[in-house]
N, C-alpha and C positions, 0 to 999 in steps of 0.2 A: 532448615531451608536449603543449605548447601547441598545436603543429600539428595531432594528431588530435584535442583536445577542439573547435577553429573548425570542423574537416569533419562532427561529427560532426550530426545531427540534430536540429534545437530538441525534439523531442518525446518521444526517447529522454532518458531522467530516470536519473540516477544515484544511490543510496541518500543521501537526504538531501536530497535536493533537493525532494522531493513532504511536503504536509502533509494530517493527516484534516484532521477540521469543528474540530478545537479546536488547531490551531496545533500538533501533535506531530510532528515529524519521522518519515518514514518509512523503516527500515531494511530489510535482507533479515531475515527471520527472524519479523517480526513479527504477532500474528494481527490481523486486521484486520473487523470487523465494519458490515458495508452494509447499508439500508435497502435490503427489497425489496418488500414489498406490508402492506397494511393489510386482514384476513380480514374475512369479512362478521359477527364479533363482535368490532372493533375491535383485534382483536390485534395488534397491530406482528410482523410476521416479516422475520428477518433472512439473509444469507448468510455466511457466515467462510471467508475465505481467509489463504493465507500469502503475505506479499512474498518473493517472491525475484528476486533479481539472476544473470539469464542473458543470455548473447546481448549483453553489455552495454548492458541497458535493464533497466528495474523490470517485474514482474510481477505480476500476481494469479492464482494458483493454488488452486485452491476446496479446501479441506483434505480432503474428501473424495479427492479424485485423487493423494494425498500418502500412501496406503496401496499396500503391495508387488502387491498382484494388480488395482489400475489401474496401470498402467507405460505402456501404449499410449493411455490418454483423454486426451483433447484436455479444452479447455475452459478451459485459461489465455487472459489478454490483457494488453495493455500498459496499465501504469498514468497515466493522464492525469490533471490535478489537477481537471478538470470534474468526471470522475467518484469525486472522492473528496469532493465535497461532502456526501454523505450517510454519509461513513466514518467512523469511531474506530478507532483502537488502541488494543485491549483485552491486550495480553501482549505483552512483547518487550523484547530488548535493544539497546542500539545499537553503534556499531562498538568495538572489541574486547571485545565482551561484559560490558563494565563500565559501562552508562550504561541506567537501567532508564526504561523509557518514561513512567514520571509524573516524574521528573526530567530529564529533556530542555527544551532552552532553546527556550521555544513562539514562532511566529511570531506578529505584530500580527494583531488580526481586519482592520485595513483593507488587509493586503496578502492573505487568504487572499481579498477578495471579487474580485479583481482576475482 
C-alpha cells in the first residue's frame, strides 16, 4: 500500500486531506458552498457542490448534475486546496458517517494559508 500512495500524484487529494477557509476537513459526501460573484446590488452569490471521491482523487460536483435526468453533464473538477480558499462546508459527515462537520478536528489558520 505504501508503494502506490509514493507513485501516486501530489495533487490527487484523498478525503481528508483538503480543508475549506475555516480549517474543516473535507470528506466525500459533503455540501460544499463557494464564492462566486458579488451582483450589482451587492449580493454575495454562491455555487454548492458535492465532494465526491472517484477515480481516486476528490471532486466537485455541482449538485445541480447529481439529479437522475443529468447523468451525461459534465462539469465536475478536481479539488485543489487554492481553490477552496473561498469554500465552506455547509452539511456533511465524515468517514463512517459518525463524525458531523462542526465536530471535526480543524486545521491551524497558518497551515491553511500555505
Amino acid at each position: 500500500m505504501g508503494e502506490k500512495r509514493e507513485n501516486r500524484k501530489p495533487w490527487l487529494k484523498q478525503p481528508g486531506e483538503l480543508h475549506d477557509m475555516r480549517g474543516v476537513p473535507i470528506y466525500h459526501g459533503d455540501l460544499i458552498k463557494t464564492y462566486h460573484f458579488t451582483d450589482r446590488r451587492r449580493g454575495k452569490r454562491y455555487l454548492y457542490h458535492t465532494a465526491v471521491y472517484a477515480q481516486g482523487c476528490m471532486r466537485m460536483v455541482p449538485t445541480s448534475h447529481l439529479e437522475p435526468t443529468m447523468v451525461n453533464s459534465g462539469g465536475e473538477c478536481l479539488m485543489v486546496q487554492a481553490s477552496l480558499a473561498q469554500s465552506e462546508v455547509i452539511h456533511g459527515y465524515g468517514p463512517g458517517r459518525y463524525l458531523d462537520y462542526t465536530e471535526r478536528p480543524k486545521v491551524a489558520a497558518a497551515l491553511l494559508s500555505n
